[in-house]
C-alpha positions in Angstrom: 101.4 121.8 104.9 98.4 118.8 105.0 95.0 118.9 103.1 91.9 117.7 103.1 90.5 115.6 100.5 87.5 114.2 99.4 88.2 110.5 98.0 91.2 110.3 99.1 93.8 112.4 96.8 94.1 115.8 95.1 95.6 116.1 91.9 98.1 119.3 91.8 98.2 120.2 88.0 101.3 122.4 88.2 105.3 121.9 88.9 104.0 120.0 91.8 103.3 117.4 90.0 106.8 116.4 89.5 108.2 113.4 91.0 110.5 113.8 93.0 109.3 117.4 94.1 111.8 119.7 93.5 113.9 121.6 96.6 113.0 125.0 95.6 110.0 125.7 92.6 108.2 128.5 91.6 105.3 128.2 88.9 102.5 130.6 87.4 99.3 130.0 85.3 100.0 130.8 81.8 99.7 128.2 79.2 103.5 127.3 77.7 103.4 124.8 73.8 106.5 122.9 72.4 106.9 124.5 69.5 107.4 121.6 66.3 110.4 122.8 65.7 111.5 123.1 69.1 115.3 121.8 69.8 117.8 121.5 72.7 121.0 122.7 72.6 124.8 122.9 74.1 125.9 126.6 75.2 129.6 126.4 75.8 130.2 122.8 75.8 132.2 122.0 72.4 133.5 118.5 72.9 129.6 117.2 74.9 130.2 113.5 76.0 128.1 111.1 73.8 125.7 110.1 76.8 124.9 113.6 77.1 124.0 114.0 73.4 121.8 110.9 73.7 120.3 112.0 76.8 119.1 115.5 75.0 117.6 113.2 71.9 116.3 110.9 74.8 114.6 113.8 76.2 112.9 115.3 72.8 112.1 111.8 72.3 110.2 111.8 75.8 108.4 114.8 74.6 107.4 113.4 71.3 106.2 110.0 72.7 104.9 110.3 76.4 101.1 111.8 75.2 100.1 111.6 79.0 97.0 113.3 79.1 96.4 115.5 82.2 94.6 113.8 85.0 91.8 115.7 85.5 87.7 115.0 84.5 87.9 116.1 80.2 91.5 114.3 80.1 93.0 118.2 79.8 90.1 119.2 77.0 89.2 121.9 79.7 92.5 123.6 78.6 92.1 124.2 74.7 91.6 127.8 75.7 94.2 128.7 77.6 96.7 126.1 75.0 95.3 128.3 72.2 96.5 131.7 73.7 99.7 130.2 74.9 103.0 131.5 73.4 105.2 128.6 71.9 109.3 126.9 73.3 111.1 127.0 70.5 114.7 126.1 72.3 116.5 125.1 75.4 119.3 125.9 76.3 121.7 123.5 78.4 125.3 124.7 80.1 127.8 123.8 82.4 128.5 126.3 85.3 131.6 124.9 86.6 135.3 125.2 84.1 137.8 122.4 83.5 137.1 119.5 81.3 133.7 118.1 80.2 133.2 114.8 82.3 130.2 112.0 80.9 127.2 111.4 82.6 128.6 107.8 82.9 131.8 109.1 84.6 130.4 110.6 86.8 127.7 108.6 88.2 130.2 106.0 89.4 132.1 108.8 91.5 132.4 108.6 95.5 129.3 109.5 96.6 130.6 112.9 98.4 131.5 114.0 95.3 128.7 113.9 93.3 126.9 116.7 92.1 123.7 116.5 90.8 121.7 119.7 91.6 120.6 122.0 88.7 118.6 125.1 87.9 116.1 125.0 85.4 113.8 128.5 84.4 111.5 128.5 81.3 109.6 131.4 81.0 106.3 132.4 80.0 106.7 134.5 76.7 108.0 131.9 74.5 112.2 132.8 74.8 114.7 130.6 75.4 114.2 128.3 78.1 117.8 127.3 80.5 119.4 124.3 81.9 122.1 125.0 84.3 124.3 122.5 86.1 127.9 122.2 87.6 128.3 118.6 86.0 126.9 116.3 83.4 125.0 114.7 85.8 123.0 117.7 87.3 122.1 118.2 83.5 121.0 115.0 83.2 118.6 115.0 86.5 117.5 118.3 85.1 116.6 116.7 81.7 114.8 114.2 83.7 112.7 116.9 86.0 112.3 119.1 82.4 110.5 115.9 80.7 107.6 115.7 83.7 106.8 119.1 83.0 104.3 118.5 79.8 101.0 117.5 78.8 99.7 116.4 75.5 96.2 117.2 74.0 94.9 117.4 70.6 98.2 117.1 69.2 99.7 119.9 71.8 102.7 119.3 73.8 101.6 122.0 76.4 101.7 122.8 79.9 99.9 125.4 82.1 102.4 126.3 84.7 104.4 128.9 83.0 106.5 130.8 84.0 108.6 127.9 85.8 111.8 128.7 88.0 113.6 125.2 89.8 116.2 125.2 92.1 116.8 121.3 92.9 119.5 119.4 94.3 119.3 115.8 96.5 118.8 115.4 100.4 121.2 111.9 100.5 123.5 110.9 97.5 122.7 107.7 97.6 118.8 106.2 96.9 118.5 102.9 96.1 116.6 99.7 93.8 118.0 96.3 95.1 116.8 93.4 92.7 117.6 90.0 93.5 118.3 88.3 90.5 119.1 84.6 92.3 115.7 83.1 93.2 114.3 83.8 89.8 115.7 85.4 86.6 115.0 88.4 85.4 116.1 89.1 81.2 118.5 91.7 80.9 115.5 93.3 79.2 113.5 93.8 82.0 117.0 95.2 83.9 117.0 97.8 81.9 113.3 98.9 81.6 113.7 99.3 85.1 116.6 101.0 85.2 114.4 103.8 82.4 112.2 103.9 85.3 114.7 104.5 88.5 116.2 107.3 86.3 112.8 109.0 85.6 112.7 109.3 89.9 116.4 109.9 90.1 117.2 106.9 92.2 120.8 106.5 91.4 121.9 103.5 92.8 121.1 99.8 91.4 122.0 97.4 94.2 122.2 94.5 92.1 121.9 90.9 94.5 122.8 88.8 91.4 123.5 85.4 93.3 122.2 83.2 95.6 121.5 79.7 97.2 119.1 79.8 94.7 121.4 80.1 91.3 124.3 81.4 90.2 123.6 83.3 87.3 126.8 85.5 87.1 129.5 84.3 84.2 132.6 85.4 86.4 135.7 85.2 84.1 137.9 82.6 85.7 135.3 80.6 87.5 132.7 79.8 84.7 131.8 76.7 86.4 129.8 78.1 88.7 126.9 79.6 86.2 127.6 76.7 84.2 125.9 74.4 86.7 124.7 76.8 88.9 122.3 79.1 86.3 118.5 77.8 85.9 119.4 77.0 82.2 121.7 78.3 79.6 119.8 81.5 78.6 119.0 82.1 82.4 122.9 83.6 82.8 124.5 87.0 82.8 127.4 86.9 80.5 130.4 89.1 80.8 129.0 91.4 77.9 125.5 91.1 79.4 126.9 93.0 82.7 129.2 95.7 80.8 125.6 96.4 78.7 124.1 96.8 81.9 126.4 98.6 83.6 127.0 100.8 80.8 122.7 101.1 80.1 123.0 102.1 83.9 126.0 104.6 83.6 124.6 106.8 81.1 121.2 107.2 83.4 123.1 108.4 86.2 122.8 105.1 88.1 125.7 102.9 90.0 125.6 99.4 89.7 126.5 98.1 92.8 126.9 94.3 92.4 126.6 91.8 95.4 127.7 88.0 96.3 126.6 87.0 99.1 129.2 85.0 101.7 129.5 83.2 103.8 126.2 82.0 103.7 123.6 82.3 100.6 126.1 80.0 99.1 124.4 76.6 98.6 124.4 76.6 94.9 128.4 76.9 94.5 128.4 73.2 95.9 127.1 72.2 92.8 130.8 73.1 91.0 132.8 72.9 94.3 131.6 71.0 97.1 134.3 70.9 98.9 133.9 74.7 99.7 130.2 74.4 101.3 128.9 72.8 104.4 125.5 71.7 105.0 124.6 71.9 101.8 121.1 71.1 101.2 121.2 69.7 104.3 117.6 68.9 106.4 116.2 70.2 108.0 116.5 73.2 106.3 115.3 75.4 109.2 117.7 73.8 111.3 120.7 75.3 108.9 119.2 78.2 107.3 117.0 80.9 106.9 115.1 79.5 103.9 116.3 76.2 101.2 118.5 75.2 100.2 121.1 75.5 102.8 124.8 76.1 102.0 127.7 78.3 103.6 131.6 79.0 102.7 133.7 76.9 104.7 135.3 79.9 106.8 137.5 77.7 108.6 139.0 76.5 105.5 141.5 77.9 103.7 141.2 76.6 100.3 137.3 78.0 100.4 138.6 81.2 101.7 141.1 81.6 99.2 138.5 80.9 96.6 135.8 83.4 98.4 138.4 86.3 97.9 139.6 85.2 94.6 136.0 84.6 93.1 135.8 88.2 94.6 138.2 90.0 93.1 137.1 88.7 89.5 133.3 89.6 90.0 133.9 93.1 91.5 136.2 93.9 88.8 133.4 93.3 86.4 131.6 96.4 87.4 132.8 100.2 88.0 131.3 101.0 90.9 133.6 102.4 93.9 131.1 99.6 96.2 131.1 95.7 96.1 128.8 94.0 98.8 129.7 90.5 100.1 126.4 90.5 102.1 127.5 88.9 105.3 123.8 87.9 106.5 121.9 85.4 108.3 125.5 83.2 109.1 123.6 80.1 110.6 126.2 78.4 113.5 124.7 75.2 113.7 125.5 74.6 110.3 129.2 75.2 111.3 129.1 73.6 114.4 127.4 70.5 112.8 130.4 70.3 109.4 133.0 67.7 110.4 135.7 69.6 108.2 134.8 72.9 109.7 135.1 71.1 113.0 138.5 69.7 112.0 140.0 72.7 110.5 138.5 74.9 113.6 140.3 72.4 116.4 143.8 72.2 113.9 144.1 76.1 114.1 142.9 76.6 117.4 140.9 79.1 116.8 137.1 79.9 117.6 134.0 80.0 114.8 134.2 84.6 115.3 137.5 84.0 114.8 137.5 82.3 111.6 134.6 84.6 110.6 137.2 87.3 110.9 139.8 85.6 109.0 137.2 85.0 106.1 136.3 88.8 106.3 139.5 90.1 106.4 140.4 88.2 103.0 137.5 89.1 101.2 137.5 92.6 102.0 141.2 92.9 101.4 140.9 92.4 97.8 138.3 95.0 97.7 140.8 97.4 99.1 143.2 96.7 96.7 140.9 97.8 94.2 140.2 100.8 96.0 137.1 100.0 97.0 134.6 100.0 100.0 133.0 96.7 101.0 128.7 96.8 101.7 127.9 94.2 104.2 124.5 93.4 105.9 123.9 95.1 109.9 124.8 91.6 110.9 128.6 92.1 110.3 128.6 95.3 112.4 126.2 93.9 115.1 126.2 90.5 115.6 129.7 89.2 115.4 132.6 90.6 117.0 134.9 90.9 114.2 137.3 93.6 112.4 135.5 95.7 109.6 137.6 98.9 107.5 136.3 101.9 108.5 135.2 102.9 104.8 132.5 99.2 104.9 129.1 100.6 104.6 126.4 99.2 106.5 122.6 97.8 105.0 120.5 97.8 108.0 117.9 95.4 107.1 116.3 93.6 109.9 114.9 96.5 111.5 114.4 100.0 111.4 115.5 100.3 115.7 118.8 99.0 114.6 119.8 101.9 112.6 120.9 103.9 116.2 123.2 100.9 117.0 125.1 100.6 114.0 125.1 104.9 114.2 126.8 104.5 117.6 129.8 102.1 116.0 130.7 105.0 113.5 129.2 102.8 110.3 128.2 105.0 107.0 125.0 103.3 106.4 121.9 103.0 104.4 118.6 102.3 104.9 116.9 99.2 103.7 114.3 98.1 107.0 112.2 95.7 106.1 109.6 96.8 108.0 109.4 100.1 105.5 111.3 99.1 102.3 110.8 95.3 101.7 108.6 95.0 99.1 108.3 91.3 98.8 106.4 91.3 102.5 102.8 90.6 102.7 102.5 88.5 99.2 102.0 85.0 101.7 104.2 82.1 102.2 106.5 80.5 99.6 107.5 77.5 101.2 104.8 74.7 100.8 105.3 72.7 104.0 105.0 76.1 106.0 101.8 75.6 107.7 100.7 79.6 108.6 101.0 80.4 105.2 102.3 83.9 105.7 105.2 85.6 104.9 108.5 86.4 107.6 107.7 90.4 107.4 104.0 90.9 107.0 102.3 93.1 106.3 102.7 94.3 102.9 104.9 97.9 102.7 102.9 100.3 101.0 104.3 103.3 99.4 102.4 105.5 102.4 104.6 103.3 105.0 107.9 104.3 102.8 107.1 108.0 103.0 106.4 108.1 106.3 109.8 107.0 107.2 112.5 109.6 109.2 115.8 108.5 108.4 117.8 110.5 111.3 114.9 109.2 114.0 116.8 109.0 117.5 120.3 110.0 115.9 122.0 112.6 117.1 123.6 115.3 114.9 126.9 113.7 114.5 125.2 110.4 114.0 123.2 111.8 111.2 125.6 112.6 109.2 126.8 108.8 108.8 123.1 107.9 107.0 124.4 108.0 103.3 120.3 107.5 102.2 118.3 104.8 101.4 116.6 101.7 99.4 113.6 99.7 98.5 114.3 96.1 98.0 112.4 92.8 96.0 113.7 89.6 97.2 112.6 87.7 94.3 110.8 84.3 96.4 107.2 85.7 94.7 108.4 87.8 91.6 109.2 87.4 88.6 109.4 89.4 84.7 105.7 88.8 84.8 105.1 91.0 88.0 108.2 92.9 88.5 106.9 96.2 87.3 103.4 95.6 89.0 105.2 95.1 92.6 108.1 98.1 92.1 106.1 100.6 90.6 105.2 103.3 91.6 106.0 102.1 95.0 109.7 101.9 94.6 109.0 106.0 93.8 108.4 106.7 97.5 111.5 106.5 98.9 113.1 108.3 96.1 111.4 111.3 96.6 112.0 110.4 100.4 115.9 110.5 100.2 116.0 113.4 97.2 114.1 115.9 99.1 113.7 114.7 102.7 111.3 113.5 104.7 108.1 115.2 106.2 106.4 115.1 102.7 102.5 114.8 103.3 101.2 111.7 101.8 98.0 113.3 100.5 100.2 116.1 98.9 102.1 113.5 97.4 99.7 110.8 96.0 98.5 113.0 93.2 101.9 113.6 92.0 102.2 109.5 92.4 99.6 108.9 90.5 101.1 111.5 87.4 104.3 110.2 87.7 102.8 106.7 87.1 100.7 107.3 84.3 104.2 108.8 82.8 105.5 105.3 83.1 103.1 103.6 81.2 103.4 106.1 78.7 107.1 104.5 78.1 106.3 100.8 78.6 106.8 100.2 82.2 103.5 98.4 83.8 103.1 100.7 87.1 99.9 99.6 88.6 96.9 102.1 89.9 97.2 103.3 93.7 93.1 103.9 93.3 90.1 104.5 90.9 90.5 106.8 88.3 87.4 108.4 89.4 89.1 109.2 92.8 91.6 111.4 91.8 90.2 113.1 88.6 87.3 114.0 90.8 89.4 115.0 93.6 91.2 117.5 91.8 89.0 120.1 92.6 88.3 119.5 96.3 92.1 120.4 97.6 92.2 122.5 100.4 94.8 123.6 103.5 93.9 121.6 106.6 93.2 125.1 108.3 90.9 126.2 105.3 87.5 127.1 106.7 86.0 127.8 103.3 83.2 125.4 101.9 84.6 122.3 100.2 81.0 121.8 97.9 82.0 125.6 96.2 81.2 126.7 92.7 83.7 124.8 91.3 82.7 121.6 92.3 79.2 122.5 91.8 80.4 122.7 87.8 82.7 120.1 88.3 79.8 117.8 89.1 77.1 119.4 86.7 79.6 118.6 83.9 80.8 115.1 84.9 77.0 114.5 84.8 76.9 116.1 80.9 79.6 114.1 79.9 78.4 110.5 81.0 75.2 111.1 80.1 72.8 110.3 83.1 69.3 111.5 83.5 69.8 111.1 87.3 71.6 113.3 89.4 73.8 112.4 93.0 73.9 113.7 96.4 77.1 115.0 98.1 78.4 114.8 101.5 81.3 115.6 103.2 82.3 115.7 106.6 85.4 117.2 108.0 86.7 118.0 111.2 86.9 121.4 112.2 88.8 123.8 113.7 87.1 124.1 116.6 87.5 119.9 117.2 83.8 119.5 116.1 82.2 117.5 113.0 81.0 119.7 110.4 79.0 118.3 107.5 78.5 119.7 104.0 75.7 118.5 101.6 74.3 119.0 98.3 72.6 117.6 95.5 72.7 118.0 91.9 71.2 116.8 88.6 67.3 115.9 88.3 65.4 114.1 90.8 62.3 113.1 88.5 61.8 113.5 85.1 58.5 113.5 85.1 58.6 117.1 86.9 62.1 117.8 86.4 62.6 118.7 90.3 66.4 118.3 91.2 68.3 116.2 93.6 68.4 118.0 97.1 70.8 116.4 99.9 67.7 114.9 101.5 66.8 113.0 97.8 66.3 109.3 98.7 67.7 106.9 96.5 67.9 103.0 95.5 71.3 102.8 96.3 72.8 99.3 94.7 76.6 98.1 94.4 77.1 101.6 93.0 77.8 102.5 96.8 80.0 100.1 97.6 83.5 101.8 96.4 83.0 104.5 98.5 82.1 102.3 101.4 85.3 100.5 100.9 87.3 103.6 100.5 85.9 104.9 103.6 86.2 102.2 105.6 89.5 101.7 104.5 90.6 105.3 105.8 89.2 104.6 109.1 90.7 101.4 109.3 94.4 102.9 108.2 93.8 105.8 110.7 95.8 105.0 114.1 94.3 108.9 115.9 90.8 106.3 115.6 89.4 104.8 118.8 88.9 101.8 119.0 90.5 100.7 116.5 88.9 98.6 114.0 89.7 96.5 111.4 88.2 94.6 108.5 87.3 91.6 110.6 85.6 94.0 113.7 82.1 92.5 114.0 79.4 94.9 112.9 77.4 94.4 116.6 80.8 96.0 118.1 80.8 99.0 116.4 76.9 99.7 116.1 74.8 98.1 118.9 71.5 98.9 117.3 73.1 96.0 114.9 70.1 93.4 114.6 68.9 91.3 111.5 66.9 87.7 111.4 69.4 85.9 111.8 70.3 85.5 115.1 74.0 84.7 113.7 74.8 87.3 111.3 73.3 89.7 114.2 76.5 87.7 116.3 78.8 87.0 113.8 78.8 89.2 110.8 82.0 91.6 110.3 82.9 94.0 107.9 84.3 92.1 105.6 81.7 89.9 105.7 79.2 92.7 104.6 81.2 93.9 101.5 81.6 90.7 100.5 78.4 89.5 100.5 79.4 86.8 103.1 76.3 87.4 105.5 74.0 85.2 103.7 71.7 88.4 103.1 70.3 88.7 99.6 71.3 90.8 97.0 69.4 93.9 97.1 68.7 96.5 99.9 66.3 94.7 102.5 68.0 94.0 105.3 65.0 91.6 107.3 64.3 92.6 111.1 64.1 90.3 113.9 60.7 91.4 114.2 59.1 91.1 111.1 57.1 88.0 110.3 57.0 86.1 106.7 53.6 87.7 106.1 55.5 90.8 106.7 58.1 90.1 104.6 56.5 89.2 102.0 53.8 92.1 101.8 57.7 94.4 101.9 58.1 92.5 98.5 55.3 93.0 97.1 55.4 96.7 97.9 58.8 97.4 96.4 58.5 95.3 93.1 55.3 97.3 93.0 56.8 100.6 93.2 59.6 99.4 91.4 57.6 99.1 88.5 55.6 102.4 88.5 59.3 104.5 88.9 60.1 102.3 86.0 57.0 103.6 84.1 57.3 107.5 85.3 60.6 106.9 84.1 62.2 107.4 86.9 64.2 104.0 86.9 65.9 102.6 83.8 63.9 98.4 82.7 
C-alpha cells in the first residue's frame, strides 16, 4: 500500500507506529491506561533467568520514564476524552510455549543463527483483563517486551494508548541485522557502547559487529599480547580491558545482541608495528596511496612465518574473549605493491617458492584454523571470496561491502553472506574528505546514505531461489574517519533503524508509511538519553497526521478534519491571520488535480476570511515549504528533466528575467534560497524593463500601503 501526503509524512497513531512493524497486527480504537499498580509477571516459569527478571523491571521502567507524548498538533491533549473512558492494565502475563529447561536471554542470543527463535505473540485486550506475552524462548519474550514498551503514550500523568484491543503475531525475516562500529580511528567510551547497544535492542537489531582495531590504534587489551594496546591505544584510558569487553559483551547478551568482534589482517595492520615491527611491511610507508587505501600503511608479513604464527595466535586469544559463534579477520583492501615492494616478503616469497596468492592462502588457512578449533565460523570481507584465489571453509560468511552488484557473485560461489554495500549502508559517506592533502575534498562513497536509500534496498535482487537462501541479513556500518562520542548518536540514529525494520520484516516497506513510525520511534530514543536527530520539522509531521490517504483514494484531501485541524492549530498559536491551502496530486486518470482553501480572517477591520484567492505578503515564512518541495522534486527520479539544486532558474522557467542581465543567466536554485542572487531582501523582484523612476515610485507605493495595512490593522509594526 503507498499514500499521499501533504508535507511529506503521515503520522499513524496506532500499532503502526511500532518500529520495526510487526509481521502480523491487528488494533482497534478504544482507549487502554496502565494502571499504577500495574505489574508483569511469570506464568509457568519457576526458576526465570536473571536477564529475564531485569528485562521485565527494564520494561516497567520504560513505561514509567519514556513520557513520549503523541505526535500529533495538542501533543495527545485531544485524547483526554477518550483516556478518561478507558478501562485500566493492571497485569501482564509472560510464558514460555515450548517445555524443557528455561534458557537466558544471554544464552541464547549467542546461538547459531538458524537456531534462534525470536518470534512472539503478544494480545492485550480492550476491557482491562490480563494482557499476554507468549514466546518459545527467552529471547522471543524479550523482543516482545521490546515491541510491548512502543505501544504507550503519556499525557497528564496517563500512561495510555488508543489502539486497544491489540493482537501481534511477529517473528524476523533474516536472523541476523546488524550495527558495525569501528572503534580504531577514534575511541568511543564503553559508555557510549552501551547506550547504543539500549538503542539496537529498542529496533531489534541483534547483531553488534564490533571493528575494534585498526591501522589507526589498537585499543583491544588481548591477554597474552598486551603490548600491542600498550603502545598501540591513543592513551591509557583510550583501551578496552579484558573486563571492559566481558561488560560489554555481557551488557550486549542480555539485550538479545551478538558481539561479533573483528581484527582486521592482513592488512589494517600498521599500528602493530609499533610493538612488533618485524611482523609489518610498509609501514607508514609514502606514499601512502601507493601502499594503501588510507594512512598509515601497514600489512602482516604473509610470507613469513613468525608474523603468521603470531596472526593466528593473537587470534585465537582475542576471539576467545568474546562468546559469539563468529570472529571476523576482515581480509580487505590487501595492497600488492606493498608486498611486492618488502625485501623480507621478497626473500621469504623466493626461499619457499611460492607465489604472493599462495602465501595469502597459507596466512588464511592458519588464521582460520584456530577459529575452527574453537568451533567457530570465520567473517571475512567479499574480497577473500572474490578477488584472490584462495581456499575458504565452507561455514566463512561473507560481508559484501564494496558494492551492492557483487552480492550475485559471491551467491554463485555458495558463500552465506550479509549485506553491508556501501552504496546503501555506509553511513560515514557524504560527510567530505578527511585527508588534508586530498585536493577534491569529498569523500570515496558519496553521496550521503539516507535512511530512504536503506529502505529501499531488496536483498534477494537478481538471486535466484536457491541463492536466496544463502543471504543471512544485513548491516549499517560507521567507519569512524569523521565520528566520534560527540556525534555518534546524531549520525546512527534513527538511520541505523532502517535496515532493521528492512531485515525483521522484509523489504517492500513504503517509505512514506514508514517515516512516521521513524519519526515515533525516535522521539522514544530521546526519551531514554540517546541523541537521535529530526528527519524534518516538527510542524511536518504533526500537521501531516491528518492528511493520510491510499494512493487510489479519490476523496478530498482538504476534508472536515483538516478544515478543524487548521481552525484549531490557528486557536492554539494565537494568530489574527489566517492561511491558504493547496494541494496538488496526481490523479487517477494521469491528470493534475488541485485542491484549495483558505481559513482564518482576511481583515480585521471587516472580519472577511481567507479564500484560496487571498493575496498575501509572503516573507521567509514561505521558504520551508519551498525547500521541502523542491527537495521532493529534486529526490524524484519518475521527474523529467531532472533537476537539481544547482539547475539554473532560466532552464526550468524561460519567462525567467530580472535586471540583472547575470542573475537572469546565472542564478540557480540554490542561489535563490540562499539569498545568493544579489536580490534584496523582501518580495520585489526588479524587471528588465522597469526604469529607476519606476522603481522607485514601486517603493514608494508599497511602504505606503504598508503603512495604512499597518494602521487597519491588518499587518503587525
Amino acid at each position: 500500500m503507498t499514500r499521499n501526503f501533504l508535507f511529506v509524512a503521515a503520522l499513524v497513531t496506532s500499532v503502526s507506529a511500532l518500529w520495526p512493524q510487526p509481521k502480523q497486527f491487528s488494533a482497534g480504537s478504544s482507549a487502554l491506561k496502565i494502571s499504577p499498580s500495574f505489574d508483569i509477571t511469570l506464568s509457568g516459569i519457576t526458576d526465570a533467568p536473571r536477564d529475564l527478571v531485569d528485562a521485565i523491571s527494564s520494561t516497567k521502567d520504560a513505561l514509567s520514564n519514556d513520557k513520549l507524548e503523541r505526535l500529533v498538533v495538542g501533543r495527545g491533549a485531544s485524547d483526554a476524552d477518550l483516556i478518561a473512558e478507558g478501562a485500566e492494565l493492571a497485569e501482564l502475563v509472560v510464558s514460555l510455549e515450548s517445555g524443557g529447561p528455561v534458557r537466558s536471554i544471554s544464552e541464547e542470543a549467542v546461538d547459531a543463527l538458524e537456531s534462534r527463535q525470536e518470534g512472539y505473540t503478544l494480545v492485550i485486550p480492550e476491557d482491562g483483563s490480563s494482557a499476554t506475552l507468549k514466546a518459545n524462548s527467552t529471547l522471543g519474550l524479550y523482543r516482545g517486551l521490546t515491541t510491548f514498551q512502543q505501544l504507550w503514550y503519556f499525557h497528564n500523568g496517563t500512561i495510555y494508548s488508543v489502539q486497544a484491543p491489540i493482537e501481534i503475531e511477529d517473528s524476523p525475516t533474516y536472523p541476523y541485522r546488524g550495527l558495525m562500529l569501528d572503534t580504531a580511528r577514534n575511541y568511543y567510551p564503553v559508555a557510549d557502547i552501551k547506550r547504543t547497544l539500549d538503542a539496537m535492542s529498542l529496533v531489534k537489531i541483534n547483531t553488534f559487529h564490533w571493528h575494534v582495531v585498526d591501522s589507526q590504534s589498537f585499543p583491544l587489551q588481548v591477554p597474552g599480547f598486551t603490548e600491542l594496546a600498550d603502545v598501540g591505544a591513543y592513551a591509557p584510558s583510550a583501551i578496552y580491558s579484558p573486563e571492559d569487553v566481558q561488560g560489554i559483551v555481557s551488557y550486549a547478551a542480555a539485550r538479545g545482541i551478538d558481539v561479533i568482534a573483528e581484527i582486521d589482517t592482513p592488512g589494517h595492520t600498521s599500528v602493530i608495528s609499533k610493538a612488533h615491527p618485524e611482523h609489518v611491511a610498509c609501514a607508514e610507508k609514502t606514499p601512502w596511496a601507493n601502499y594503501c587505501a588510507e594512512p598509515p600503511c601497514g600489512q602482516i608479513r604473509i610470507a613469513s612465518d613468525e608474523a603468521v604464527n603470531f596472526t593466528a595466535s593473537l587470534i585465537e586469544a582475542a576471539s576467545s574473549m568474546f562468546q559469539s559463534k563468529f570472529f571476523s579477520t576482515g581480509g580487505d583492501e590487501v595492497n600488492e605493491p606493498c608486498y611486492r615492494d618488502d625485501e623480507e616478503t621478497q626473500q621469504a616469497l623466493n626461499a619457499s617458492g611460492r607465489t604472493l596468492e599462495q602465501a595469502l592462502d597459507g596466512f588464511v588457512q592458519a588464521t582460520h584454523e584456530v577459529l575452527h578449533n574453537q568451533g567457530k565460523s570465520a567473517v571475512v570481507w567479499e574480497e577473500m571470496a572474490l578477488d584472490h584465489n584462495i581456499t575458504l571453509k565452507e561455514d566463512t560468511v561473507i560481508l559484501v561491502w564494496i558494492s551492492s552488484e557483487h552480492v550475485k557473485s559471491v551467491a554463485e560461489k555458495g558463500f552465506k553472506l550479509v549485506h553491508a554495500a556501501s552504496d546503501y549502508f555506509y553511513m560515514d559517506c557524504g560527510l567530505g574528505g578527511w585527508i588534508g592533502d586530498f585536493p577534491a575534498g569529498n569523500s570515496w562513497c558519496e553521496p550521503f546514505k539516507t535512511w530512504q536509500k536503506s529502505y529501499s534496498f531488496n536483498p534477494t535482487a537478481n538471486l535466484t531461489e536457491a541463492e536466496s537462501q544463502l543471504v543471512l541479513g544485513g548491516q549499517s556500518l560507521l567507519w569512524s574517519e569523521q565520528s566520534s562520542p560527540q556525534n555518534l548518536d546524531s549520525i546512527v540514529w534513527p538511520r541505523a533503524a532502517s535496515p532493521a525494520e528492512l531485515y525483521w520484516t522484509g523489504p517492500g516497506g513504503n517509505v512514506s508509511e514508514a517515516l512516521p513510525r521513524l519519526h515515533d520511534v525516535a522521539f522514544r530514543m530521546r526519551q531514554r538519553g540517546i541523541g537521535a536527530i529530526s528527519l524534518q520539522p516538527l510542524c511536518s509531521f504533526l500537521l501531516s497526521s491528518v492528511v493520510a490517504q491510499n494512493s487510489t483514494s479519490t476523496s478530498p484531501i482538504l476534508s472536515s478534519q483538516v478544515d478543524t485541524f487548521i481552525q484549531d492549530l490557528l486557536k492554539e498559536w494565537g494568530t489574527p491571520g489566517g492561511v491558504s491551502v493547496a494541494v496538488v496530486r496526481l490523479g487517477s486518470s494521469g491528470s493534475w488535480e488541485v485542491e484549495t482553501k483558505g481559513y482564518g480572517v482576511a481583515k480585521l477591520q471587516d472580519g472577511s476570511n481567507f479564500t484560496a484567492d487571498t493575496v498575501l505578503s509572503i516573507g521567509s515564512n514561505s521558504k520551508l515549504f519551498n525547500v521541502v518541495a523542491t527537495g521532493l522534486l529534486i529526490s524524484n527520479e519518475s521527474v523529467t528533466p531532472r533537476i537539481d539544486w544547482k539547475t539554473k532558474i532560466g532552464s526550468v522557467i524561460p519567462q525567467w528575467e530580472i535586471a540583472d542581465s547575470y542573475a537572469s543567466e546565472k542564478a540557480s536554485i540554490i542561489d535563490l534560497m540562499s539569498h545568493r542572487t544579489g536580490l534584496p531582501r523582501h518580495d520585489f523582484m526588479y524587471r528588465r524593463s522597469d526604469t529607476l523612476p519606476s522603481m522607485v515610485r514601486d517603493e514608494e507605493d508599497e511602504v505606503l500601503e504598508a503603512f495604512h495595512r499597518i494602521q487597519r490593522g491588518e499587518l503587525l509594526p
